[in-house]
C-alpha positions in Angstrom: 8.8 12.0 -6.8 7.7 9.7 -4.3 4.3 10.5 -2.3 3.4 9.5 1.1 0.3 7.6 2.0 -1.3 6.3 5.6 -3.6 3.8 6.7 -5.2 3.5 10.3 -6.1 0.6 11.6 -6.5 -0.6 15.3 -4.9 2.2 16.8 -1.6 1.8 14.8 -1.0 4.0 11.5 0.7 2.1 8.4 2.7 4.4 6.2 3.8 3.7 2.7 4.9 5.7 -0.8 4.4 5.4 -4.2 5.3 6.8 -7.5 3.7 7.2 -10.6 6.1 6.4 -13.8 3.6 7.0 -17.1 0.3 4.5 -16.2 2.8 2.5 -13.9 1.9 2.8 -10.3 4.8 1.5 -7.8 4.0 1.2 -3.9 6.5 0.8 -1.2 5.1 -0.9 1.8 6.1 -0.7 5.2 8.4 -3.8 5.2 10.6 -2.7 1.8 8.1 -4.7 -0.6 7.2 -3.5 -3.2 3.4 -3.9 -5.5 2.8 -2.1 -9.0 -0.4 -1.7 -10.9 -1.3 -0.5 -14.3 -3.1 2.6 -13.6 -5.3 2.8 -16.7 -7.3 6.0 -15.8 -7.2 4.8 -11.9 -6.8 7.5 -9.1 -2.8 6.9 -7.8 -3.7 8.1 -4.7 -6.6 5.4 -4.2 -5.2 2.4 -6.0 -1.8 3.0 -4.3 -4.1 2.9 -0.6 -5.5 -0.5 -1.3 -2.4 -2.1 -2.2 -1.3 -0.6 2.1 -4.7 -2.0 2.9 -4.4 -5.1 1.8 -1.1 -5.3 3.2 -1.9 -4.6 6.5 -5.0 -6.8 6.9 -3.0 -9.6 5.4 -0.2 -9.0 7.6 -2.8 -8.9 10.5 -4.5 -12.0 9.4 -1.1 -13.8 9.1 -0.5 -13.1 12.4 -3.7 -14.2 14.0 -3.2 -17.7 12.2 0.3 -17.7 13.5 -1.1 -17.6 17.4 
């Protein structure tokens, strides 16, 4: 079952999901992408969060090179 997760930044909230499938972490990023980890005894909660972190600072900072 998929879980939600959110990340604030800027004023504007990011929202994402993930699933957990045995140690295999799968997140689903606001523009359909998708990023898997190996858990190995990681939080899925937290280790799904950074991969919508990093997303949405490297979205922002693609954007600000862009203009």
């Amino acid at each position: 079952m998929d879980e939600e997760i959110s990340f604030e930044h800027e004023g504007t909230t990011y929202t994402g999901t993930f699933s957990v499938h045995g140690d295999e972490l799968v997140v689903y990023l606001p523009d359909g992408n998708q990023r898997a980890t190996t858990l190995r005894g990681l939080d899925p909660k937290m280790a799904a969060l950074i991969h919508l972190r990093g997303f949405v600072l490297h979205s922002q900072n693609a954007s600000s090179a862009c203009n």
